[in-house]
C-alpha positions as CSV (number, residue, x, y, z in Angstrom):
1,X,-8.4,-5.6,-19.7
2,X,-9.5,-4.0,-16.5
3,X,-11.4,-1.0,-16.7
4,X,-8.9,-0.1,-13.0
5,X,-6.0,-1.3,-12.1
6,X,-6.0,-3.7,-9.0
7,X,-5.1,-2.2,-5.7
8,X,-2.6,-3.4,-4.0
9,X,-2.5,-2.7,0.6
10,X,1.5,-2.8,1.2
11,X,1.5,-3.2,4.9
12,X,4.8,-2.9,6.5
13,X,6.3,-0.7,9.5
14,X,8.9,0.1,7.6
15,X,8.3,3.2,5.2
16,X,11.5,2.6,3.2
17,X,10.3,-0.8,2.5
18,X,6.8,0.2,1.9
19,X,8.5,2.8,-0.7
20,X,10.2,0.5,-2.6
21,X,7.6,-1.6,-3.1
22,X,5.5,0.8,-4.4
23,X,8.3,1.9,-7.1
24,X,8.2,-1.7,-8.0
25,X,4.5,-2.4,-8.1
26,X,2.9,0.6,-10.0
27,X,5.0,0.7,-12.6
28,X,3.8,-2.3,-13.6
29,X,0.3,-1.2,-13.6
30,X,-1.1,-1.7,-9.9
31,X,-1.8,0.8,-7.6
32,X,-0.9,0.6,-3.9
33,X,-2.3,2.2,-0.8
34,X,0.4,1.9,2.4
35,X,-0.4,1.3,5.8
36,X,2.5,0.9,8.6
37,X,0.6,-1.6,10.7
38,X,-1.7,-4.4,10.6
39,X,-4.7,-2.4,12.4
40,X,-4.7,0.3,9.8
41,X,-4.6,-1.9,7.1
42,X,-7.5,-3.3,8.4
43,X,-8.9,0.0,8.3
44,X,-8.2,0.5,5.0
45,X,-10.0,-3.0,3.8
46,X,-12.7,-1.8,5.5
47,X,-13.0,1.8,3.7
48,X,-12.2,0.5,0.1
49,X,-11.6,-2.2,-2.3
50,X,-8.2,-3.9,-2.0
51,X,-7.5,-6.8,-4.3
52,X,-4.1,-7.9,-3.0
53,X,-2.3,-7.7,0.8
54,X,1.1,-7.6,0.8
55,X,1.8,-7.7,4.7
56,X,5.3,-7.7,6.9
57,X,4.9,-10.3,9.6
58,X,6.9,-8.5,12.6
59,X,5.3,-5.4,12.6
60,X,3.9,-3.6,16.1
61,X,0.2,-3.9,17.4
62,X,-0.7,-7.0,14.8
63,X,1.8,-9.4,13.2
64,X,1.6,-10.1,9.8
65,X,-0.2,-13.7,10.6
66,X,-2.7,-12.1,12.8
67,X,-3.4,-9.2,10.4
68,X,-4.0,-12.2,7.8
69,X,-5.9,-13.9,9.8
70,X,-8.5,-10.9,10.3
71,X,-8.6,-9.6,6.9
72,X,-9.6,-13.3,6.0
73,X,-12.5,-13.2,8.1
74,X,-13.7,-9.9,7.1
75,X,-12.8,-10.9,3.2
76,X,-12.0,-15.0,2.9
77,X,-11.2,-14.6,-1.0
78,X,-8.6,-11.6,-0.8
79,X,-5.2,-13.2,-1.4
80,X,-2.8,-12.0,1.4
81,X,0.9,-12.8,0.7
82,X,3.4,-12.6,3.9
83,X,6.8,-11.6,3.6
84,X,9.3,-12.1,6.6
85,X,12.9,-12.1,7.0
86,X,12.9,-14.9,9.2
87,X,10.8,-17.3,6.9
88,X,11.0,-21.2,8.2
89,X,8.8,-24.1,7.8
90,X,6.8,-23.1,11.0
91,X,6.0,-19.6,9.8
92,X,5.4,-20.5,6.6
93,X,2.8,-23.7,7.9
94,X,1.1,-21.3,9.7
95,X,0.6,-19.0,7.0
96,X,-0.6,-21.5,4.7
97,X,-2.9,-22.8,7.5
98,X,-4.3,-19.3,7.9
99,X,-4.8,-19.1,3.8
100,X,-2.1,-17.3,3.1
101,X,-1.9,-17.6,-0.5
102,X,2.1,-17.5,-0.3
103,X,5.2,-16.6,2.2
104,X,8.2,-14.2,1.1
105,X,11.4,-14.2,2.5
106,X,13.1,-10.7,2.9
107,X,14.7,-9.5,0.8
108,X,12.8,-10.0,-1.8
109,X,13.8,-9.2,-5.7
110,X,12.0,-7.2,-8.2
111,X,10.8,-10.5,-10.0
112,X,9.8,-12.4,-7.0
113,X,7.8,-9.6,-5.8
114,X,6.1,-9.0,-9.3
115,X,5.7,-13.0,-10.3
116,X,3.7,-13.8,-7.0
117,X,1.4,-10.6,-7.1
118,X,0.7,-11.7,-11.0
119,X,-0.1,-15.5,-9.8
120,X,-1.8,-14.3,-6.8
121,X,-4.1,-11.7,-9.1
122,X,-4.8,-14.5,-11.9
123,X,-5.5,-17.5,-9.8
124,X,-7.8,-15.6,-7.0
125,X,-9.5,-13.1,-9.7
126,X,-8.8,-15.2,-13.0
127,X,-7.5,-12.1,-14.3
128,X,-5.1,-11.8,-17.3
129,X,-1.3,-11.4,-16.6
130,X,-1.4,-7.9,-16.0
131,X,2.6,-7.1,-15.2
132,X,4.4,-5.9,-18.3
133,X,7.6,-8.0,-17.5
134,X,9.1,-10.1,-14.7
């Protein structure tokens, strides 16, 4: 086991969305730091450790891909996961292109949310299955 839980950056521009996905992510063991853009999550990579992005693509001053695309330069084996409401094949080729480790489309369920952070966390980390339940 981990002597700390993994941190998870939420980044969204929505604080009710940021909200919820904290009440889903630290129950289940994770703690999460919020940013409402992509320039202050950046910030906040820089400042401390972050195991996990979660970041909203249409956001204002960075979107979601660009944000990825930064924190991947500054830190190539974080895994960034981009959710978007408006998820297609071109968004999601770009993501992956950019190392995105996987693309989300809004609205996302408690179980989607929780199995992709787990597979994200063990394959990037090789860290045990640390969720209680999906």
């Amino acid at each position: 086991m981990l002597a700390t839980p993994p941190t998870v950056l939420i980044t969204d521009d929505d604080l009710g969305f940021r909200e919820t996905l904290r009440s889903v992510l630290e129950p289940e063991g994770l703690q999460t730091v919020l940013a409402s853009n992509g320039e202050e999550a950046l910030d906040i990579i820089k400042r401390q450790e972050v195991h996990l992005l979660l970041s909203d693509m249409h956001m204002p001053k960075l979107t979601g891909l660009e944000t990825i695309r930064r924190v991947k330069a500054m830190k190539a084996v974080l895994p960034c996961i981009l959710l978007s409401a408006n998820a297609d094949a071109s968004l999601v080729r770009q993501a992956l292109r950019i190392q995105a480790f996987s693309v989300l489309t809004k609205p996302v369920t408690r179980r989607q949310i929780t199995t992709i952070v787990n597979l994200a966390l063990l394959g990037t980390y090789n860290w045990p299955l640390l969720l209680r339940r999906n």
